[in-house]
C-alpha positions in Angstrom: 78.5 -145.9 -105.6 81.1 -143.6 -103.6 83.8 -142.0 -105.0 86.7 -140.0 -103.7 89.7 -138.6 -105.3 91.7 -136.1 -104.9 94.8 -135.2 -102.6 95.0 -131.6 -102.0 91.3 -130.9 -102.9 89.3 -134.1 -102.3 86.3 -134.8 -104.6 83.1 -136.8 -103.0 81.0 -138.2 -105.2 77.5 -140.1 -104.4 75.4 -142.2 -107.0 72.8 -144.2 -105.6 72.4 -147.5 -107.8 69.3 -147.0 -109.2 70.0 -143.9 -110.6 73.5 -146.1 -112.5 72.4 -146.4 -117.0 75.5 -147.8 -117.2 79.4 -148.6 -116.8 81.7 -148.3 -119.4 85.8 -149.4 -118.7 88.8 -148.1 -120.5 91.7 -149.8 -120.3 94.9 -147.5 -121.9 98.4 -149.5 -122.5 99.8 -149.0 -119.4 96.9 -149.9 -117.5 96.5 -153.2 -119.2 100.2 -153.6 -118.2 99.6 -152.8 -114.9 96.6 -153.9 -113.8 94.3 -150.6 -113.8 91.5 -148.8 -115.8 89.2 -145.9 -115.8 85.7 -146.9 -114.5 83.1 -143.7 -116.5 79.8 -144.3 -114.5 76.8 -142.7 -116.9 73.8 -141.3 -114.6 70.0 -140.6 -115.1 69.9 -136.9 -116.0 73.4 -137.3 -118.9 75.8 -137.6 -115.4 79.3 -139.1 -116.6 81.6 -139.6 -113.4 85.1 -141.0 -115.1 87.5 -142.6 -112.1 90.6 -143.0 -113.3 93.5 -145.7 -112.2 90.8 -148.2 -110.6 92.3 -151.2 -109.3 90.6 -154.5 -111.3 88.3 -152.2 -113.0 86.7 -155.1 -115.0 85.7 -157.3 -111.8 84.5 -153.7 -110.4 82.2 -153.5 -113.0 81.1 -157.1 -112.9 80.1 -156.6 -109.0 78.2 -153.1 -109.8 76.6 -155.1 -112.6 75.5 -157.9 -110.3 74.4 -155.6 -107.6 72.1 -153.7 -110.4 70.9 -157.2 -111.5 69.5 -158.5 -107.9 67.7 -155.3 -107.3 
């Protein structure tokens, strides 16, 4: 998994998938209004990488989850 954010300082972020526990989704008001959520990725070693305002975050989730399940 690769995440960037960030406009004036960028943050790169690399997780390899076997190193994923698991995936949690948030979904605030708005973003159930909208269309959005924030993905929190928990790693091996207590890693929690929160991305906020993901597009679809459920059916994100649902393809990490079935990437992690053919492995």
């Amino acid at each position: 998994i690769f995440v960037r954010s960030g406009y004036v300082y960028t943050d790169m972020i690399e997780l390899r998938y076997a190193q994923v526990e698991s995936i949690e989704v948030g979904m605030p008001p708005l973003g159930q209004i909208f269309g959005y959520g924030n993905v929190i990725v928990s790693g091996t070693g207590q890693r929690r990488i929160i991305v906020p305002f993901v597009k679809d975050a459920v059916g994100f989730r649902r393809r990490v989850n079935d990437v992690l399940a053919s492995k």
